[in-house]
C-alpha positions in Angstrom: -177.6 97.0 94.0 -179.1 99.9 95.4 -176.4 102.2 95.3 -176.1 101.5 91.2 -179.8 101.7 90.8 -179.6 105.2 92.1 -176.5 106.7 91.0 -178.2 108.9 88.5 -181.3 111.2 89.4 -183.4 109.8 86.2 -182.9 105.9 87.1 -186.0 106.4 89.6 -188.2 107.9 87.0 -191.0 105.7 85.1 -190.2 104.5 82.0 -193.1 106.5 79.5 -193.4 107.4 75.6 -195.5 109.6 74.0 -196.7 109.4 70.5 -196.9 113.1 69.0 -197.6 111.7 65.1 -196.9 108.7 63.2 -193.0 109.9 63.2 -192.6 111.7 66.4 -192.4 110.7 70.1 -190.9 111.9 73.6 -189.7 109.8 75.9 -188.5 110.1 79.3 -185.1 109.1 80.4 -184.5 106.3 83.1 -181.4 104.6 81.7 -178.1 105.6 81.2 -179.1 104.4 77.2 -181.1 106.7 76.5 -178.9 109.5 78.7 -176.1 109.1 76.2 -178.9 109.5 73.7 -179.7 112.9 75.3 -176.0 113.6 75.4 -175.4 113.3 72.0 -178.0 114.9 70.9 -175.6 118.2 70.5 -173.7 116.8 67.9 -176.5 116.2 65.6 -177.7 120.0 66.1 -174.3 121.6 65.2 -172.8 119.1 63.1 -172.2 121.6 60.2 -171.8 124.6 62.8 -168.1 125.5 62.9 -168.1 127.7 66.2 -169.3 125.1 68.7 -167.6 123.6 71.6 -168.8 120.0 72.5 -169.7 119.9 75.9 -167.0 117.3 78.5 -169.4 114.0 79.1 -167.8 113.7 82.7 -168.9 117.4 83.4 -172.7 116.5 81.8 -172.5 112.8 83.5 -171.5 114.2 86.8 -174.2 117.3 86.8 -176.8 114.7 86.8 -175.3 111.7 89.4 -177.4 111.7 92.8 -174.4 112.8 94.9 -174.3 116.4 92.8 -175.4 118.4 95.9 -178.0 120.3 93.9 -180.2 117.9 93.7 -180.6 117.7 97.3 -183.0 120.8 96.7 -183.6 119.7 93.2 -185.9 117.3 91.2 -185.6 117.2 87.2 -187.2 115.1 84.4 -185.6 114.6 80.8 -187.3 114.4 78.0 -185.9 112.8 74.1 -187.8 113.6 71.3 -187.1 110.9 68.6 -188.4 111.9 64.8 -188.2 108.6 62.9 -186.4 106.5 65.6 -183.4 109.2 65.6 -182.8 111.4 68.7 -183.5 114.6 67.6 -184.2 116.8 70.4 -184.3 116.9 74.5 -185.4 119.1 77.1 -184.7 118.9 81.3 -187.6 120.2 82.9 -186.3 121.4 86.7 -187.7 122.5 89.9 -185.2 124.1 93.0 -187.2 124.5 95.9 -184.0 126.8 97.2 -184.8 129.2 94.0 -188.4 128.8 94.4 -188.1 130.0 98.8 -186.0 132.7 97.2 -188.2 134.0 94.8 -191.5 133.2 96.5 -192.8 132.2 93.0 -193.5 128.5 92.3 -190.8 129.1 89.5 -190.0 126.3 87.0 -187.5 126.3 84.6 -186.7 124.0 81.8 -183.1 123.8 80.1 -180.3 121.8 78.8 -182.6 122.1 75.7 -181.6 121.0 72.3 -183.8 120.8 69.1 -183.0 120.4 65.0 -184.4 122.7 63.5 -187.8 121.4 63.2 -190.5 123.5 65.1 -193.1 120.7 65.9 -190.2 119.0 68.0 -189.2 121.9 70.0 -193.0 122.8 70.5 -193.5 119.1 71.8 -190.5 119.4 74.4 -191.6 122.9 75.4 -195.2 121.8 76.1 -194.1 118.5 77.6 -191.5 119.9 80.2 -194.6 122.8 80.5 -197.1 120.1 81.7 -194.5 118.2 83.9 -194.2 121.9 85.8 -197.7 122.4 85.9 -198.2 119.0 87.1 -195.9 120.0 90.5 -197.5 123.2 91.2 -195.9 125.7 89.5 -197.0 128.5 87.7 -194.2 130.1 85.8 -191.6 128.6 83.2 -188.5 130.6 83.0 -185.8 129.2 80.9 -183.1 128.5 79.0 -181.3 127.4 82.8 -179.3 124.5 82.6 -179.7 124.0 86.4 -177.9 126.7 88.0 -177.3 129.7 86.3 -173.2 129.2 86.3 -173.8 125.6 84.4 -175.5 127.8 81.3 -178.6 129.5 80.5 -179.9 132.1 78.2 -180.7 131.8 74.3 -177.9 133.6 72.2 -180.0 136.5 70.9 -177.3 138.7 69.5 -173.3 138.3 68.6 -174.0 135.3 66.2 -170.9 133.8 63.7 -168.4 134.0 66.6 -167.1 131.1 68.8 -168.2 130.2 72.4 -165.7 131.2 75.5 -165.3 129.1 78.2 -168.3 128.8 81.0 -170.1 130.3 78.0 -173.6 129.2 76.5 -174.4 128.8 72.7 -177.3 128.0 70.5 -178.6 128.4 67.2 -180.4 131.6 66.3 -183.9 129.4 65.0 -184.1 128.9 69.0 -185.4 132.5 69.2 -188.4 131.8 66.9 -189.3 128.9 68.4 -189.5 130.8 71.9 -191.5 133.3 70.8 -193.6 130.7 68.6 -194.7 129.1 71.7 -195.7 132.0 73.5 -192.3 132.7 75.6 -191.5 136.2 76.4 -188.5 138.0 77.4 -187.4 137.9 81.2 -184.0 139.4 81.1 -181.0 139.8 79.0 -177.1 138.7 80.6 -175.3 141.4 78.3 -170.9 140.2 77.2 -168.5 142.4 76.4 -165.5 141.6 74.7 -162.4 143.3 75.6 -159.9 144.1 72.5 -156.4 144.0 74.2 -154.5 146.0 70.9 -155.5 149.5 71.9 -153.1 151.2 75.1 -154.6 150.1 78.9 -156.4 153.4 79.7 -154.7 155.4 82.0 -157.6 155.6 84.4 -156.8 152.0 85.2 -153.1 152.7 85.5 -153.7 155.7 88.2 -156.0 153.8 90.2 -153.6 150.2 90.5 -151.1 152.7 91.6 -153.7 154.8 94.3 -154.5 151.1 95.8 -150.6 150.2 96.0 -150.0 153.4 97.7 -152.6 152.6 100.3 -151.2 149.1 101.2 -153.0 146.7 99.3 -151.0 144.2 97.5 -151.8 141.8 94.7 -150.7 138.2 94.4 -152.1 134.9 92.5 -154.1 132.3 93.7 -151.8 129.5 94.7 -152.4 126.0 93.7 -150.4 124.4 95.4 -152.2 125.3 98.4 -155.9 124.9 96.7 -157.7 123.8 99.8 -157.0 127.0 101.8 -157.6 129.4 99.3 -161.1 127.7 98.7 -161.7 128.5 102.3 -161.7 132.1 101.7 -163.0 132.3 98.3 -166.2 130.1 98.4 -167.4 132.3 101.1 -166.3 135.7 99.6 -168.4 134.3 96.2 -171.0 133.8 98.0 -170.9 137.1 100.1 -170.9 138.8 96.7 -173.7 137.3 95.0 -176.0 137.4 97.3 -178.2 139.9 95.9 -177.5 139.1 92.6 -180.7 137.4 90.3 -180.1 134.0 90.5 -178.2 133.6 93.3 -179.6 130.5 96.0 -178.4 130.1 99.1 -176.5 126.1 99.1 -173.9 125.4 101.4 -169.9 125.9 100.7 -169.9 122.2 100.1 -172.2 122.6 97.0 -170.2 125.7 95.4 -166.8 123.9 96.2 -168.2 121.0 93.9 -169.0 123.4 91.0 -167.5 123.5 87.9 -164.0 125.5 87.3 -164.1 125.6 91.5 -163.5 121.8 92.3 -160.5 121.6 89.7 -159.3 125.5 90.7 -156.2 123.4 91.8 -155.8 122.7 88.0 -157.0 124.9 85.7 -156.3 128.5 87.9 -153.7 130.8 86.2 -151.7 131.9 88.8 -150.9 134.7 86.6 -154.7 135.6 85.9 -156.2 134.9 88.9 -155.7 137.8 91.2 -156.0 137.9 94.8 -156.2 141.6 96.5 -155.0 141.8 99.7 -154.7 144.1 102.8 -152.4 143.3 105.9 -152.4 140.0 104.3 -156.0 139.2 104.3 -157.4 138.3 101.4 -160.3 141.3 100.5 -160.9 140.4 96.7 -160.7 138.3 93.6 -160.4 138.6 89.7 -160.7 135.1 88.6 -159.8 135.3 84.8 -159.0 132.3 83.1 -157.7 131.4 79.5 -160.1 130.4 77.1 -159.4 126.4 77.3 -162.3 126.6 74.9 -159.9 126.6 72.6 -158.4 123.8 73.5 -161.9 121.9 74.6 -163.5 122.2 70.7 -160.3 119.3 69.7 -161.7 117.0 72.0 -165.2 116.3 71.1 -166.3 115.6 74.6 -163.3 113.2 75.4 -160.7 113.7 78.2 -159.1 110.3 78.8 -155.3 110.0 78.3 -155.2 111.1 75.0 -157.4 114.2 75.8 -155.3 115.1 78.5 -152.3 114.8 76.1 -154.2 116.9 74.1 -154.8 119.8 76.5 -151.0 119.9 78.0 -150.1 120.5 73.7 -152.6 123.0 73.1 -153.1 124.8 76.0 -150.0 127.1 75.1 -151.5 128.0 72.3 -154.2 130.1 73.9 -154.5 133.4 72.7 -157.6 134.9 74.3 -158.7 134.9 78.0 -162.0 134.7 79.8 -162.7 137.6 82.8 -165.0 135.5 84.9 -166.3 137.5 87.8 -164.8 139.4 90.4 -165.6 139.5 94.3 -164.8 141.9 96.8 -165.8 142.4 100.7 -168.4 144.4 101.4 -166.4 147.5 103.2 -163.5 147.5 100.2 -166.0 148.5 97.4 -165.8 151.8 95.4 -162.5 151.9 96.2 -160.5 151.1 92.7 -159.9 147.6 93.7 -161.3 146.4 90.4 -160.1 148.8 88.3 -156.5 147.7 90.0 -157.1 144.1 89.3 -158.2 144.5 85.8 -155.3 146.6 85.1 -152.5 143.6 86.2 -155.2 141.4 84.4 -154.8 143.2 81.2 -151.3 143.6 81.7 -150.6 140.0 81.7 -152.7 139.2 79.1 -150.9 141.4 76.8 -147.6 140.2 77.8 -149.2 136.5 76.5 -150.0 138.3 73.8 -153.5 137.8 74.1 -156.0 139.5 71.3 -158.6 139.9 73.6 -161.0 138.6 76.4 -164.3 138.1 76.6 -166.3 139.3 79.9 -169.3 138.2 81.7 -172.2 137.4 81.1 -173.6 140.8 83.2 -177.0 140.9 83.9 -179.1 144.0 82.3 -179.9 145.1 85.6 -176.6 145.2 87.6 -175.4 149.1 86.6 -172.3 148.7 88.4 -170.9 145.9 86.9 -171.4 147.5 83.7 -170.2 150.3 84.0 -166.6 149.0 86.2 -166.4 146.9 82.7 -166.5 149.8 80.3 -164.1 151.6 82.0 -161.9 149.1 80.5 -162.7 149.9 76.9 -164.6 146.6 76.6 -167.5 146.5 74.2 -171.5 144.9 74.0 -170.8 142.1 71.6 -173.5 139.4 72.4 -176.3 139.3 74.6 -178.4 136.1 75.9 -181.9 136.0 76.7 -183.7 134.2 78.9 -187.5 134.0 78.4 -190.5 133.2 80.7 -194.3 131.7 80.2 -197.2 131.6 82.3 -198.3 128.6 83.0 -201.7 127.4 83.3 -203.8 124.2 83.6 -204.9 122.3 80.9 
């Protein structure tokens, strides 16, 4: 009994509605009702949008069942707005002690936020998830995070009428206004490029794969057959490199393996995209690149199941743009062409798929390097997400 009771994080919470108007009200979720509510809420905001992807429900489900290792050093509380009876908008407001240590700011964020376009809704799940921060102590709202930064976050602010990539956040452009309407201000922009693959790979890329395969370093894929090992080495060398990236919290290898696009790397990694550098046989850095099995996700409206999983194996093959994820490399190896050398094979392959392009990133505003190794590839700015921040204070 108890182990049902608790086997999402929102069962616990008390049952509570708020009357806004005569037609308006927020409730709180604490049943797996009104979570499919929440859930569904998507489909009503973009039902006439033809660019976006519904999210998976096992990949939404599972972010919020007790045993997802975040919320060991997590708490949340979800919020519906109903207009009329009709779901019509939700907010998760979240607090991660790890982030908050981190930051030394009593940091709040809200995300996973949804809204029709109807600003005294979105204002009443702003200010409610506002109060719910407040009332734990903290004193700035950052937001849109959906969690963790690699889950989704950031409000599309520029590189509208174009569809989403895989790993990849999207939102209507009203979303802006209504930040700014209640007071929000920018915090940072995460800047993608997209990466047209018609154009000759630029020679600079070319001299430097062949400088790093003069000096002994080798490239291979990751292998899936052998999934478990290469984790070993990878979780760790992901979370060597972003550690002084914004964002990044310090969880244990057990909490990153369970991440999405890391616990099915045994199914979804392209052997032939994901690139593993080598030296004396040691594995020194990554390219993870993946196809964009957006493509493939936006035909099953949420659903996997047996016929969703027919419909991947079809469609999958008929991919014809890839996704450059991130790339990792050991401390000592840097500045060395390694990436260049890796996005060179990438590119290669791609083209051989005969790929149009790739999207990259997101990169935050404030990490130079990154930016600049990417436009050494001939990739262009094409969107940029923003992620805005309040004050909070006592009311």
């Amino acid at each position: 009994m108890t182990k049902a009771k608790n086997r999402y994080i929102f069962q616990s919470d008390k049952k509570s509605s708020i009357n806004i108007s005569s037609k308006i009200k927020i409730k709180t979720v604490n049943n797996i009702r009104d979570f499919k509510d929440f859930f569904k809420i998507s489909w009503l905001v973009y039902e006439d949008d033809t660019y976006w992807v519904p999210p998976l429900w096992p990949e939404f489900r599972d972010f919020f069942k007790s045993k997802n290792p975040f919320w060991t050093h997590s708490k949340a509380r979800l919020f519906i707005a109903y207009k009329n009876d009709i779901a019509v908008g939700r907010i998760a407001a979240i607090i991660d002690d790890k982030f908050v240590k981190s930051s030394n700011q009593n940091i709040g964020i809200f995300g996973f936020f949804e809204c029709i376009k109807d600003y005294e809704i979105a204002e009443s799940l702003f200010d409610i998830a506002e109060k719910w921060l407040i009332s734990q102590g903290m004193v700035l709202m950052q937001g849109p995070i959906n969690g963790r930064i690699d889950v989704g976050c950031g409000f599309l602010f520029e590189g509208f009428g174009a569809a989403p990539y895989l790993f990849s956040s999207y939102s209507p452009k009203y979303y802006i206004d209504f930040s700014k309407k209640f007071g929000m201000e920018k915090f940072r922009d995460l800047l993608v490029y997209y990466l047209d693959l018609s154009p000759p790979i630029p020679e600079y890329l070319k001299k430097a794969a062949e400088r790093c395969e003069s000096e002994g370093i080798k490239l291979r894929g990751f292998n899936r057959l052998r999934a478990g090992k290469e984790l070993d080495w990878w979780v760790k060398l992901m979370m060597e490199t972003f550690s002084h990236h914004w964002g990044y919290v310090d969880v244990s290898e057990e909490e990153v393996r369970s991440r999405f696009g890391v616990k099915q790397a045994r199914w979804i990694a392209d052997s032939g995209l994901f690139l593993v550098a080598e030296y004396q046989g040691k594995p020194i850095a990554f390219k993870w690149t993946t196809p964009d099995y957006n493509q493939v996700f936006k035909k099953l409206n949420g659903k996997i199941g047996v016929v969703g999983a027919i419909k991947f194996l079809f469609y999958k093959n008929k991919i014809n743009r890839g996704r450059l994820n991130f790339v990792g490399i050991e401390k000592k190896y840097r500045n060395q062409g390694i990436g260049s050398y890796m996005n060179y094979y990438t590119m290669l392959e791609m083209k051989r798929r005969g790929y149009r392009g790739a999207e990259c990133g997101w990169i935050d505003e404030k990490n130079i390097a990154s930016l600049r190794t990417i436009e050494k590839t001939g990739a262009k700015l094409y969107k940029i997400f923003r992620i805005y921040e309040k004050q909070l204070k006592s009311k």
